[in-house]
C-alpha positions in Angstrom: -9.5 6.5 2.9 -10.3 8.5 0.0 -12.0 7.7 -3.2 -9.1 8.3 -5.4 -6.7 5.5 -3.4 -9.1 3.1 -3.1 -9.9 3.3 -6.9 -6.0 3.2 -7.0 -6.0 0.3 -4.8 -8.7 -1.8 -6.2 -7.0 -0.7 -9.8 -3.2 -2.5 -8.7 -5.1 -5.3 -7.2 -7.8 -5.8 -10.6 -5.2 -7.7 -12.3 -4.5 -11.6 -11.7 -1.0 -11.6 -11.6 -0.9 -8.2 -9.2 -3.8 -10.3 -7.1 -2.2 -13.6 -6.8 1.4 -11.7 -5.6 -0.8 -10.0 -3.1 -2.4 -12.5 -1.5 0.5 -14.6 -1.1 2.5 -12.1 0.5 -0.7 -11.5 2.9 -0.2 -15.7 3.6 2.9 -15.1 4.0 2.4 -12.5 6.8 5.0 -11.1 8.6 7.9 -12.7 7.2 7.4 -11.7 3.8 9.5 -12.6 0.7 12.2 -11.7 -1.2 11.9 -11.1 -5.0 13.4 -14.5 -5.7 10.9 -16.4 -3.2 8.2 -14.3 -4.9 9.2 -15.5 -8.6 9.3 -19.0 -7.9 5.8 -18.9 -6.6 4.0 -16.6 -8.9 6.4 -18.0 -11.7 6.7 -14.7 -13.7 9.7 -13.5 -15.5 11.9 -10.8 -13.3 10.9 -7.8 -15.5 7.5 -8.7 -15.3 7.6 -9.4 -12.2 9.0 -5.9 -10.9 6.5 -4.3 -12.7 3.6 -5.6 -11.2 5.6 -5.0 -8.0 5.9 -1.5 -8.5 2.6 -1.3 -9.5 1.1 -2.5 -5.8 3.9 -0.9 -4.2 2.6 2.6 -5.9 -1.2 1.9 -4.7 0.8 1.6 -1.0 -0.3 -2.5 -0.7 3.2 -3.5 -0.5 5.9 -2.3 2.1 9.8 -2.6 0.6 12.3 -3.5 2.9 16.6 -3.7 1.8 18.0 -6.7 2.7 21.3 -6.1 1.8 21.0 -7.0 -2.4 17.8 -8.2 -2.1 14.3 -6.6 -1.5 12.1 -8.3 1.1 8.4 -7.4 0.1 5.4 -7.4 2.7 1.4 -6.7 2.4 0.4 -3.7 3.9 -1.9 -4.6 6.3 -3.2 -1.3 7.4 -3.8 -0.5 3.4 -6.0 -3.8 2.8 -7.7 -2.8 6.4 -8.8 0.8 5.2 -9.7 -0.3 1.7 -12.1 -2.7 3.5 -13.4 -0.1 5.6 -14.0 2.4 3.2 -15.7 -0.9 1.2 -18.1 -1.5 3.7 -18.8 1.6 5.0 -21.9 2.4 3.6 -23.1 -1.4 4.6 -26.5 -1.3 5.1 -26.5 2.6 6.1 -30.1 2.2 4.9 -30.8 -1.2 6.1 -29.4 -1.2 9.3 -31.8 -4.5 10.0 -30.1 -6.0 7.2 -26.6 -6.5 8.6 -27.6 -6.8 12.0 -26.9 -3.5 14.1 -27.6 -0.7 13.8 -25.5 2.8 13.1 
């Protein structure tokens, strides 16, 4: 991962309401949720709502799927796995004692 999407990711996910969608669509694994299963959870208003959408959609967190007039939404669980590997990366690179193994 580069340094520019992970700042991009970390920025969509640096907000409460953008980080409380999130990790309920990543409970929500596989199956998702529509837009209208997502409102009644997070309990935002529909504008609002899409825009905080759009906004983890953009930093590639969330994966849109049609459904014919509704949206299902879905983490992006290869995005969260590559921010957390670019995140822990440099883990002990200088303490290798410190986490354990060794590099």
């Amino acid at each position: 991962m580069e340094m520019t999407t992970a700042i991009h990711s970390l920025s969509a996910l640096g907000q409460e309401h953008r980080l409380n969608i999130y990790r309920f669509l990543v409970r929500r694994g596989s199956k998702g949720a529509t837009v209208g299963e997502i409102r009644r959870t997070v309990g935002l208003p529909g504008a609002t709502l899409s825009h905080h959408l759009t906004q983890l959609r953009d930093a590639a967190l969330l994966i849109a799927t049609r459904e014919g007039r509704s949206i299902r939404y879905h983490a992006d669980d290869s995005a969260i796995r590559a921010l957390n590997a670019f995140l822990a990366r440099e883990c002990c690179a200088e303490d290798p004692d410190r986490c354990g193994t060794t590099h």
